[in-house]
C-alpha positions as CSV (number, residue, x, y, z in Angstrom):
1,X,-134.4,-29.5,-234.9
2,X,-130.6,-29.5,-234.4
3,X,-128.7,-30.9,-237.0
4,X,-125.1,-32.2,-237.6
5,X,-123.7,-32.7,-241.0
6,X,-121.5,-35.8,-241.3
7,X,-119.3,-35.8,-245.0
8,X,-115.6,-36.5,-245.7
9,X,-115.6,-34.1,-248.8
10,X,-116.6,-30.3,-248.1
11,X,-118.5,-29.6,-251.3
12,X,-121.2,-32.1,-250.2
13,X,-121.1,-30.4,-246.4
14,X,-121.6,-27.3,-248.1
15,X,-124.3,-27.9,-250.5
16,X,-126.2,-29.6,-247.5
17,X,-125.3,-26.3,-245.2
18,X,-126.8,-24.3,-248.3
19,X,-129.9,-26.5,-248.8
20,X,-130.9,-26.7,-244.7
21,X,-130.0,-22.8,-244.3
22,X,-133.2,-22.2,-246.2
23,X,-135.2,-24.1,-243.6
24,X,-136.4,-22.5,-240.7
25,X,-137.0,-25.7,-238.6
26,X,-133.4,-26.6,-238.8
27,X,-130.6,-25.2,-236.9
28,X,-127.4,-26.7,-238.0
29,X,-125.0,-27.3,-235.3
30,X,-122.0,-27.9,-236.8
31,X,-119.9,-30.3,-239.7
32,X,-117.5,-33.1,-239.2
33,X,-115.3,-35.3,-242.1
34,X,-114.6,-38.1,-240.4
35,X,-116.3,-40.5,-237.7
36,X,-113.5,-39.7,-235.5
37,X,-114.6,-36.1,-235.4
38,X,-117.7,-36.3,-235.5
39,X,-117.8,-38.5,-231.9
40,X,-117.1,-35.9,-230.3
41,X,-119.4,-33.1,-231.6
42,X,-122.4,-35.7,-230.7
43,X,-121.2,-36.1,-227.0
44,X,-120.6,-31.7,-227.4
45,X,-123.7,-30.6,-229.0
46,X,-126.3,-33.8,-228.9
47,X,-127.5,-33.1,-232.1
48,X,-131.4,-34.4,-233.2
49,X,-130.6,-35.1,-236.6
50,X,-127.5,-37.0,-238.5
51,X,-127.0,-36.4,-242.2
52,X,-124.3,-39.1,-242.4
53,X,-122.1,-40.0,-245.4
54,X,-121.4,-43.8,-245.3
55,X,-118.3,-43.6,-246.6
56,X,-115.4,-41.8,-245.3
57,X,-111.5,-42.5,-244.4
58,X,-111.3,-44.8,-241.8
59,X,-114.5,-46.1,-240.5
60,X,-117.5,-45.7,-241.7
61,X,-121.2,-43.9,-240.9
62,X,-122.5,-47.5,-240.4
63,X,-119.5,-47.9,-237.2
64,X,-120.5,-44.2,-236.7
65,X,-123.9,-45.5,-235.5
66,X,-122.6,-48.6,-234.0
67,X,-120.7,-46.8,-231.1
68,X,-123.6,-44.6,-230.1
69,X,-126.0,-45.5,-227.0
70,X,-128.4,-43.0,-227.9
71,X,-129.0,-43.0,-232.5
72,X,-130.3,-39.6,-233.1
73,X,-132.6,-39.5,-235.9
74,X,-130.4,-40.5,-239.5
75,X,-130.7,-39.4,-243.1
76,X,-128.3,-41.1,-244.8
77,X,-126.5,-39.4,-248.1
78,X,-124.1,-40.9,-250.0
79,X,-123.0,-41.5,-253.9
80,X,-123.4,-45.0,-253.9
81,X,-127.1,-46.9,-254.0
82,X,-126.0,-50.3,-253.0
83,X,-126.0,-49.1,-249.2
84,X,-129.9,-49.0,-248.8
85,X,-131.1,-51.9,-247.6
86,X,-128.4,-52.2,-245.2
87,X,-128.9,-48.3,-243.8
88,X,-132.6,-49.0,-243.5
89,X,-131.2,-52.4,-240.7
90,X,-130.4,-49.3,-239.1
91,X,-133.1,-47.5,-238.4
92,X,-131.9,-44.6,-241.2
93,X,-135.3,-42.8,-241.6
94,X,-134.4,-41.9,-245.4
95,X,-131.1,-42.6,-248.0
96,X,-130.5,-39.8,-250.1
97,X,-128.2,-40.7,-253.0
98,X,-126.0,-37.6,-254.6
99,X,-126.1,-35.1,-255.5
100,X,-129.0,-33.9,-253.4
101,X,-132.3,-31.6,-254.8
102,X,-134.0,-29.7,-252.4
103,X,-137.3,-31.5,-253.3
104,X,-135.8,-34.8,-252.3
105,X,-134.4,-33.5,-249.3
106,X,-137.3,-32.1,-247.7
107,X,-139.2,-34.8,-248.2
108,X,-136.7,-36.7,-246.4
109,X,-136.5,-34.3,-243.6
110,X,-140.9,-34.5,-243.3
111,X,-140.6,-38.1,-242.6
112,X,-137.9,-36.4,-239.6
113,X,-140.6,-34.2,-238.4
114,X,-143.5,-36.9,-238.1
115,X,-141.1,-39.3,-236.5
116,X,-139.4,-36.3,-234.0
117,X,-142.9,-35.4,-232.6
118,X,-144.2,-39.3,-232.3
119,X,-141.0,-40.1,-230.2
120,X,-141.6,-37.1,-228.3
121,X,-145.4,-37.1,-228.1
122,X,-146.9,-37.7,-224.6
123,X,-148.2,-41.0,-225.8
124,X,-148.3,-43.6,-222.7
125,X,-146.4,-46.8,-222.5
126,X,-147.3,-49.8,-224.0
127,X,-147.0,-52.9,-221.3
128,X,-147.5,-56.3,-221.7
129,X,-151.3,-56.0,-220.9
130,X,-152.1,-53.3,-223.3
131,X,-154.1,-54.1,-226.1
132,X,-153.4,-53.0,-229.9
133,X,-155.1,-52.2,-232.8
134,X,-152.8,-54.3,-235.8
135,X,-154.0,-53.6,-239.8
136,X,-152.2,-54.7,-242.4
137,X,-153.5,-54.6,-245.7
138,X,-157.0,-55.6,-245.5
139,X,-156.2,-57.7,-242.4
140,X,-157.3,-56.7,-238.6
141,X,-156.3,-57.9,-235.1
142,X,-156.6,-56.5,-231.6
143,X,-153.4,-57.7,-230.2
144,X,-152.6,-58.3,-226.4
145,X,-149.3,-57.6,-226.6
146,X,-148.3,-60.2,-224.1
147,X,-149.0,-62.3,-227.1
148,X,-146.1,-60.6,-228.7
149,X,-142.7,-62.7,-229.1
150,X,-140.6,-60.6,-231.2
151,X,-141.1,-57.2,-233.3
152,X,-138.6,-57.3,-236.1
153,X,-137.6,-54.3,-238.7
154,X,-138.6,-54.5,-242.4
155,X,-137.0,-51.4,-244.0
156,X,-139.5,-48.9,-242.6
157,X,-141.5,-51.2,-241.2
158,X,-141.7,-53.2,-238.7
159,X,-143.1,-57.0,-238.5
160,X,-144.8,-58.1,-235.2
161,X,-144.9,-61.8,-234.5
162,X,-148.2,-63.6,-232.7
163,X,-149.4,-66.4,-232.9
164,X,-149.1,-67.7,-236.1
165,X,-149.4,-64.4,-237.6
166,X,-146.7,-61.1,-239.0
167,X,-148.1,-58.5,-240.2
168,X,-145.7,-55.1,-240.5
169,X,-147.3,-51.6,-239.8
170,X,-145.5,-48.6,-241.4
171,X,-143.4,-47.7,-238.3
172,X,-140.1,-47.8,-237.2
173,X,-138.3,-50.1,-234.9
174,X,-136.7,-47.2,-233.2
175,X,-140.8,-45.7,-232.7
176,X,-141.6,-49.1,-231.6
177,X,-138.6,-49.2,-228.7
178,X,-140.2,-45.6,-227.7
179,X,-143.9,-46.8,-227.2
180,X,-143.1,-50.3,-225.3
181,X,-142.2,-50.8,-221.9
182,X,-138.8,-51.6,-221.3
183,X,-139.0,-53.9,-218.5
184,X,-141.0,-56.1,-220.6
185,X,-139.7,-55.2,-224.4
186,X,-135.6,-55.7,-225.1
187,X,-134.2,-54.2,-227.8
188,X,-132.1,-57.4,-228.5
189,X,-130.0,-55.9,-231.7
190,X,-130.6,-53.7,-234.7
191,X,-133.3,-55.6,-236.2
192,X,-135.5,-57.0,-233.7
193,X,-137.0,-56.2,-230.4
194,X,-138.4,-59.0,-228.1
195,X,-140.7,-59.7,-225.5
196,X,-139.1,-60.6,-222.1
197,X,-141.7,-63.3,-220.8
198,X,-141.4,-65.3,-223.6
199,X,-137.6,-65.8,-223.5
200,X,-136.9,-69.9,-222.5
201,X,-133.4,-70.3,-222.7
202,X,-130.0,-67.9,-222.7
203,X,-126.7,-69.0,-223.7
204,X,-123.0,-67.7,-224.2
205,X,-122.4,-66.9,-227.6
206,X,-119.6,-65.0,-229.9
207,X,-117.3,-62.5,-228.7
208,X,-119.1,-62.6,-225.3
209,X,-122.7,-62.3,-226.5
210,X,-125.5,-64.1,-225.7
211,X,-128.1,-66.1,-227.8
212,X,-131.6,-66.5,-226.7
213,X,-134.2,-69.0,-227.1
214,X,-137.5,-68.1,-227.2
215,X,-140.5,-70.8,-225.9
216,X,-141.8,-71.1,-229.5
217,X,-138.4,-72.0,-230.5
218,X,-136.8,-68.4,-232.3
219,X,-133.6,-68.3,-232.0
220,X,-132.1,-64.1,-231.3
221,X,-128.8,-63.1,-231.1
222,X,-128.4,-60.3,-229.1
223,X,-125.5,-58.0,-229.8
224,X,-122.0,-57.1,-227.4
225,X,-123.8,-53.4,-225.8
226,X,-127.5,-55.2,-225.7
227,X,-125.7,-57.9,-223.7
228,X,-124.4,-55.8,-220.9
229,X,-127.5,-54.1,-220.5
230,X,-129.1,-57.6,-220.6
231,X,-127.4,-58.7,-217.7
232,X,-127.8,-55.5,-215.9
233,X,-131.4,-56.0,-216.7
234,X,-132.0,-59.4,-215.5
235,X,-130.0,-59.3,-212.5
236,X,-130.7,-58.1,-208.8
């Protein structure tokens, strides 16, 4: 897996260089200290995997992300713990806190693997009239997911709301948006993917966003990039 090391101070790049050059499975592709910088070695190299500081000078790895079309897998690392629950909102499959052991690192980069080959596994597409198997806990369903209004991100989990019911499953938003059909499933924003069919109502919003209703009354905002593709979406 290709790899990009993202860190304003050059000890930490080097201790990570010196931790992943004793894995085989990861070719690193090159460092960058600033967001700035680092732009432009994505759009170069398209790396697989980020290992993003959060902060650095200027803006930071969260704005990083928030400019990109495409997120690359994301381990965050950083000195500071108060940043998780926030880098999870982002899909971040793990949040290493400095300084780095090997141990913690590779199990970080495991959950990588298993989430690498499940987005690229030949898995079909889930459309509206495919049927799920849904277990949470000692809970079942068997879910049409035409039933499906809105599948929301729960650190690294994801809620699905039917019916009355929300159970999460241990998966990613990000593994969700792989597996669903994109005609019919919208990646509205960060946290929360919705069903097409079951939006009611759009209005303008902030900024020139958009706000949709949904016909059992949610309320989703949809961010200024899922907006444009929105409209490009839902027009001839």
């Amino acid at each position: 897996m290709k790899a990009l090391i993202i860190d304003d101070t050059r000890l930490a790049r080097q201790e990570l260089q010196f931790l992943l050059e004793k894995r085989s499975d990861i070719e690193i592709l090159g460092e960058a200290e600033n967001v700035d910088e680092a732009l432009e070695k994505i759009s170069e190299l398209n790396p697989e995997l980020l290992l993003l500081d959060i902060q650095m000078p200027g803006k930071d790895g969260f704005e990083l992300l928030e400019t990109l079309d495409e997120v690359p897998h994301v381990i965050f690392t950083t000195a500071y713990s108060e940043f998780a629950m926030k880098a999870f909102e982002y899909n971040a499959l793990d949040y290493l806190k400095k300084p780095i052991t090997e141990e913690r690192l590779d199990k970080a980069l495991e959950r990588v693997k298993i989430s690498h080959e499940e987005k690229n596994s030949d898995k079909k597409v889930l459309g509206e009239s495919s049927q799920v198997f849904v277990k949470d806990g000692d809970k079942c369903w068997f879910v049409n997911l035409k039933e499906v209004r809105v599948f929301e991100i729960w650190d690294n989990y994801t809620r699905i709301y039917f019916k009355d019911q929300k159970p999460m499953i241990p998966k990613t938003l990000q593994y969700m948006e792989s597996r669903l059909d994109p005609e019919v499933f919208f990646r509205a924003n960060r946290q929360q993917i919705i069903n097409l069919k079951w939006v009611d109502k759009i209005e303008p919003w902030f900024s020139g966003t958009i706000r949709l209703y949904l016909k059992d009354g949610t309320e989703v905002e949809v961010s200024r990039r899922q907006t444009s593709r929105f409209k490009e979406l839902m027009s001839f």
